[in-house]
C-alpha positions as CSV (number, residue, x, y, z in Angstrom):
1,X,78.7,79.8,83.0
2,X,77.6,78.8,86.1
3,X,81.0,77.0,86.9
4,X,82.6,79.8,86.7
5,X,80.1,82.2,88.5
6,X,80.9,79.6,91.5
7,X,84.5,80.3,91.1
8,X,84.6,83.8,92.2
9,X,83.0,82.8,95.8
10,X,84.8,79.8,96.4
11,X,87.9,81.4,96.0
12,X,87.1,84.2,98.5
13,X,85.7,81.4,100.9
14,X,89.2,79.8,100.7
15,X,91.2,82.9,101.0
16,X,89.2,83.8,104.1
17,X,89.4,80.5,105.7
18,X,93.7,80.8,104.7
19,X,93.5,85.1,106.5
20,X,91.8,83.2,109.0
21,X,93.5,80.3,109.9
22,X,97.4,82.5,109.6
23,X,96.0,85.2,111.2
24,X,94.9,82.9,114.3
25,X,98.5,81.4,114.1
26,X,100.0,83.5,117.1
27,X,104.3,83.5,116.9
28,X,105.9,84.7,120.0
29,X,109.5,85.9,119.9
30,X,111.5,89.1,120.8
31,X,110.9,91.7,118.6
32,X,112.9,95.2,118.6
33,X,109.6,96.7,119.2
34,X,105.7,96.2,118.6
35,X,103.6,97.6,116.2
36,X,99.9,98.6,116.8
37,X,98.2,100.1,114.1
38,X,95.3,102.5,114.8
39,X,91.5,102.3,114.5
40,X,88.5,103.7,116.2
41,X,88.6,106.1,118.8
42,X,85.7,106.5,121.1
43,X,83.6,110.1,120.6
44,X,85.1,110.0,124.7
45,X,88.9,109.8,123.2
46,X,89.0,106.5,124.7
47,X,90.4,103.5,122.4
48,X,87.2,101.9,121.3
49,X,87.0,98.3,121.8
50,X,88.3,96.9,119.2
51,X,91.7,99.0,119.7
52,X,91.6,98.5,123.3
53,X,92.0,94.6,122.5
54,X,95.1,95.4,120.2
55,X,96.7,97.4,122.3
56,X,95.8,95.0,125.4
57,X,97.6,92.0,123.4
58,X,100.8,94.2,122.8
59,X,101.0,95.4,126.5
60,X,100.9,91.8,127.4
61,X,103.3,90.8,125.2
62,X,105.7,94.0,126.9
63,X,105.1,93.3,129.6
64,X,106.8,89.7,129.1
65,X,109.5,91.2,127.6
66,X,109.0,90.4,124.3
67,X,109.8,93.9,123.2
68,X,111.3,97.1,124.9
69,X,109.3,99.8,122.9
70,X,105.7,100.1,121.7
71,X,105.0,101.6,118.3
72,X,101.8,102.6,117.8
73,X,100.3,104.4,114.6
74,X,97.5,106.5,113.4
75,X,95.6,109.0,111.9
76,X,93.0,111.5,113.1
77,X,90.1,109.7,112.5
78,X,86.6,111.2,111.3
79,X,85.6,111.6,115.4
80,X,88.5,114.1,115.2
81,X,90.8,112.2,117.8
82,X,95.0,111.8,117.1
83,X,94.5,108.0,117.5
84,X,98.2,107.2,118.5
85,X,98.4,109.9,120.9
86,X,94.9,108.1,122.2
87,X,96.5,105.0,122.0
88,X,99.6,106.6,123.8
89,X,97.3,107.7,126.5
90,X,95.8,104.4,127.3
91,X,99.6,102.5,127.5
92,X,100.7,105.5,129.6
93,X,97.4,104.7,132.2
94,X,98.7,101.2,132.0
95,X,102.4,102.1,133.4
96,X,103.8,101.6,130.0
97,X,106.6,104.1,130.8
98,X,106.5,107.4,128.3
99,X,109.9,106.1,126.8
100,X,108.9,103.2,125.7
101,X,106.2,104.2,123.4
102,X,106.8,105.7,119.7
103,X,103.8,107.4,118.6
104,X,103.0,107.9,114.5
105,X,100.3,110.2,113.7
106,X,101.4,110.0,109.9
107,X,100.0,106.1,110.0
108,X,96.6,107.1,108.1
109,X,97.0,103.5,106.2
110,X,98.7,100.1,107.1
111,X,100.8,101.0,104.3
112,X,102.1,104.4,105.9
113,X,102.1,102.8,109.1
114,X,104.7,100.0,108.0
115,X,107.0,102.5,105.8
116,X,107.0,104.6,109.4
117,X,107.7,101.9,111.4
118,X,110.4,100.8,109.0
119,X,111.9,104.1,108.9
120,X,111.9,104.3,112.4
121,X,113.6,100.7,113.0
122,X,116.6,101.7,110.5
123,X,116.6,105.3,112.1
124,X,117.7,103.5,115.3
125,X,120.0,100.8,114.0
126,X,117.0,98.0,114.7
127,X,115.5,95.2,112.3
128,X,112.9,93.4,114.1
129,X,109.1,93.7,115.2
130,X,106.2,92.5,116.3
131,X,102.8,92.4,114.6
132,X,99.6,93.3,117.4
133,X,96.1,93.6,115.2
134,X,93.1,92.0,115.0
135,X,93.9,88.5,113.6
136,X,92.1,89.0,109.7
137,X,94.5,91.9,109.8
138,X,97.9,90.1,110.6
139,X,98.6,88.3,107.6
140,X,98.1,92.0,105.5
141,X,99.8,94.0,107.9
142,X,102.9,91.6,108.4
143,X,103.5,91.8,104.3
144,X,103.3,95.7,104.5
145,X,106.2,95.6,106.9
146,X,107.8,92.8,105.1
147,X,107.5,94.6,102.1
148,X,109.2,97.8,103.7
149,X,112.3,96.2,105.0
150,X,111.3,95.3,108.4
151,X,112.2,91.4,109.5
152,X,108.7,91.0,111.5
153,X,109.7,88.2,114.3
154,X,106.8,87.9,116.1
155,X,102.7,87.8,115.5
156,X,100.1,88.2,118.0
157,X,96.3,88.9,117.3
158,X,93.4,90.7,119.3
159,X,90.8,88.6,120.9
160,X,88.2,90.7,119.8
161,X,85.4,89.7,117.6
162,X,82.5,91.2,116.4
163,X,79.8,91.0,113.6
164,X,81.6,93.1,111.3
165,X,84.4,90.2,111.1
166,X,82.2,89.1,108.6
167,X,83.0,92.0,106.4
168,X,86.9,92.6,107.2
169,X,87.7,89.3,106.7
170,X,86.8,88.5,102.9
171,X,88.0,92.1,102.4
172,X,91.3,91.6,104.2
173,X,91.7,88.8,101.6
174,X,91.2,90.9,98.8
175,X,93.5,93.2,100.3
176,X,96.0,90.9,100.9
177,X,95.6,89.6,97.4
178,X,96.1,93.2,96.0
179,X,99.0,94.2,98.1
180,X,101.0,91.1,97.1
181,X,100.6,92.2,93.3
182,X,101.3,95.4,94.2
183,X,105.3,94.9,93.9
C-alpha cells in the first residue's frame, strides 16, 4: 500500500520537473503574431507584476521582429478591470503602435483564449504564433492552441517568479495531463 501511496507524488514530482524543464525551453522564430494570455490586474488598472513580465517578454520579442501583431486575451477579472484592454494600455505606453495589437475580452480561460486566437489567425489568412506566459504555463497553453488549429512557431516564457510557482506548477501538470485527454 505504501508503494503505491508513493506513486501518486512521484509522478506529479516528475511531471513538474518535465512543465518545468519545457516550459524553460525558450524557441525563437517568426510567428504571425504573439499571444499573451491575461491575468491579474492591479486594483490601479495597471498589469500586475506577473502580467507586466509576460507582456514585457512579448514586447521584446516585437520589437525584434519576431512578430508584426500582439494578441492579447482576457477576461474581467474579480478587481473589475477588462484585462486585455489593460494589457492594451500598457503596450500602447510602450509605443506598440494601436494597429498592431488585437485585444480578446472573450479570453476568460486558456482554452477560450486559444480558440480566439485561432479564429482570429484563419480570419486573416494566418497560421502561425507565438506562445508569451509564465514558463509552467507554456507547455499547457501551446497544446490549447495546438489543439485549435494554430501551428505555434515560437515559445518564450516570463521571467517572473514568485512563491506561488509552487502551486501553479504541480497544478499546470495536472492541467496539462487533463487537457491532453481531453480530445
Amino acid at each position: 500500500m505504501l508503494k503505491y501511496l508513493l506513486i501518486f507524488p512521484a509522478t506529479l514530482l516528475l511531471a513538474s520537473a518535465a512543465i518545468v524543464a519545457a516550459g524553460l525551453d525558450d524557441q525563437i522564430a517568426p510567428a504571425d503574431m504573439i499571444v499573451v494570455p491575461g491575468n491579474t490586474v492591479a486594483p490601479d488598472g495597471t498589469p500586475s507584476p506577473r502580467l507586466q513580465a509576460r507582456l514585457d517578454v512579448a514586447l521584446q520579442q516585437f520589437r525584434n521582429r519576431q512578430a508584426p501583431r500582439m494578441f492579447v486575451s482576457g477576461g474581467t477579472g474579480k478587481e473589475g478591470f477588462d484585462e486585455a484592454a489593460a494589457m492594451a494600455a500598457y503596450l500602447k505606453r510602450q509605443g506598440v503602435p494601436e494597429a498592431a495589437i488585437i485585444e480578446d475580452n472573450q479570453g476568460w480561460t486558456t482554452e477560450a483564449t486559444a480558440r480566439n486566437a485561432a479564429t482570429y489567425l484563419q480570419a486573416h489568412g494566418l497560421t502561425t504564433a507565438m506562445v508569451a506566459t509564465q514558463y509552467f504555463h507554456v507547455p499547457r497553453f501551446r497544446l490549447a492552441l495546438e489543439r485549435a488549429g494554430v501551428t505555434v512557431s515560437a515559445q518564450v516564457h516570463a521571467p517572473y517568479a514568485e512563491l506561488r510557482d509552487l502551486y501553479s506548477t504541480p497544478r499546470e501538470a495536472v492541467g496539462y495531463a487533463v487537457y491532453y485527454l481531453k480530445k
